[in-house]
NUMARTOR-427877 format. One record per residue (C-alpha): x, y, z. Coordinates in steps of 0.001 Angstrom, whole numbers, always signed. Example, Ala and Ser with C-alpha at 12.3 -4.5 7.8 and 13.67 -1.06 7.14 Angstrom:
<nodes>
+---------+---------+---------+
:      px :      py :      pz :
+---------+---------+---------+
:  +12300 :   -4500 :   +7800 :
:  +13670 :   -1060 :   +7140 :
+---------+---------+---------+
</nodes>
This chain:
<nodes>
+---------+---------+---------+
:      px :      py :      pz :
+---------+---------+---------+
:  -47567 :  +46252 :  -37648 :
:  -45807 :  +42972 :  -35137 :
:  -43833 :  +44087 :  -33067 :
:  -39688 :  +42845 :  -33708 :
:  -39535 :  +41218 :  -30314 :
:  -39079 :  +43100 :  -28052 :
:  -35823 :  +45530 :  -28450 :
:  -34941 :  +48962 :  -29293 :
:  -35883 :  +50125 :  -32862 :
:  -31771 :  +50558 :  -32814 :
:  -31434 :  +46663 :  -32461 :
:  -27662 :  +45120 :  -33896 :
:  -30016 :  +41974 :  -34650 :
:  -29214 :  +41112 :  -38468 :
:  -32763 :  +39296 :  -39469 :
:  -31015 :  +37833 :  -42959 :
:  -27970 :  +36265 :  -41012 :
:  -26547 :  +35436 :  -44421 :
:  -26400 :  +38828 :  -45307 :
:  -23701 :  +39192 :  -41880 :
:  -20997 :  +39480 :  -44300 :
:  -21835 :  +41901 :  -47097 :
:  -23002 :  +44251 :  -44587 :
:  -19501 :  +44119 :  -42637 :
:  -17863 :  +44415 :  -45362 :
:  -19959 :  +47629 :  -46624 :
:  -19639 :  +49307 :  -43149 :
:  -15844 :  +48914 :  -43464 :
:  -15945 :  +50382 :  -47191 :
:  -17739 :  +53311 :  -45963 :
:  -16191 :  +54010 :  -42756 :
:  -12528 :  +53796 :  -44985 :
:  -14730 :  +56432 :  -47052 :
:  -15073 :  +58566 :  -44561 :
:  -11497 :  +58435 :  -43424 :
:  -12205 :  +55743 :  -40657 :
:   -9333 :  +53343 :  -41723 :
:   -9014 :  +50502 :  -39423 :
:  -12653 :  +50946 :  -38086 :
:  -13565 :  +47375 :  -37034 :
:  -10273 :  +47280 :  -34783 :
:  -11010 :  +51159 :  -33524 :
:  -12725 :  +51490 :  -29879 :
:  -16133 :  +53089 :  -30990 :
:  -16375 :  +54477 :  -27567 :
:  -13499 :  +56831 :  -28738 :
:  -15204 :  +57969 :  -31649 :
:  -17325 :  +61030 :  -31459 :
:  -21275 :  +60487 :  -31884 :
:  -21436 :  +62392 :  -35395 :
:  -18297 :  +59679 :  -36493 :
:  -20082 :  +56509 :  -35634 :
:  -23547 :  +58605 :  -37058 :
:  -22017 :  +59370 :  -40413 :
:  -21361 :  +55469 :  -40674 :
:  -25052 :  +53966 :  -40027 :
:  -26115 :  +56660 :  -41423 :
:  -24414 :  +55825 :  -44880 :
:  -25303 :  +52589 :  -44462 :
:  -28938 :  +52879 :  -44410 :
:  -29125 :  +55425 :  -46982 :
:  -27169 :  +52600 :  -49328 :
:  -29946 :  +50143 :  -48092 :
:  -32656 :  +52045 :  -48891 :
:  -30907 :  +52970 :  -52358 :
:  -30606 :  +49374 :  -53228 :
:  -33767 :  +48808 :  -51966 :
:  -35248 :  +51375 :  -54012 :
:  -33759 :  +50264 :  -57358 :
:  -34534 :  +46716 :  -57048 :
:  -37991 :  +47563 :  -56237 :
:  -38326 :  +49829 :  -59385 :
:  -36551 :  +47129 :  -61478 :
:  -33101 :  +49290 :  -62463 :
+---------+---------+---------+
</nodes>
């Protein structure tokens, strides 16, 4: 398989830069979810590891989810 260029397999870089939007505005549903209100003005750095965790986390399991369904047609 290429290689992505280069940088971490944790890389911010968004490769659909159209999607920039929806996936903002899913990390803010989620983290508001999980009790993180206000999480795009909060200082991550004062957040504990399993906090910020639970919110990628999330998000990729809703990726893959999508993903999943639109692959098997539902």
């Amino acid at each position: 398989m290429p290689s992505s260029g280069g940088g971490s397999s944790g890389s911010k870089r968004i490769l659909v830069p159209e999607a920039r939007h929806a996936l903002n505005s899913m990390k803010m549903e989620i983290a508001n979810e999980l009790g993180l209100t206000d999480y795009d003005k909060i200082d991550k750095g004062n957040l504990t590891s399993r906090q910020n965790g639970y919110v990628g986390g999330f998000i990729t399991r809703t990726l893959v989810e999508q993903a999943q369904r639109s692959l098997s047609g539902k």
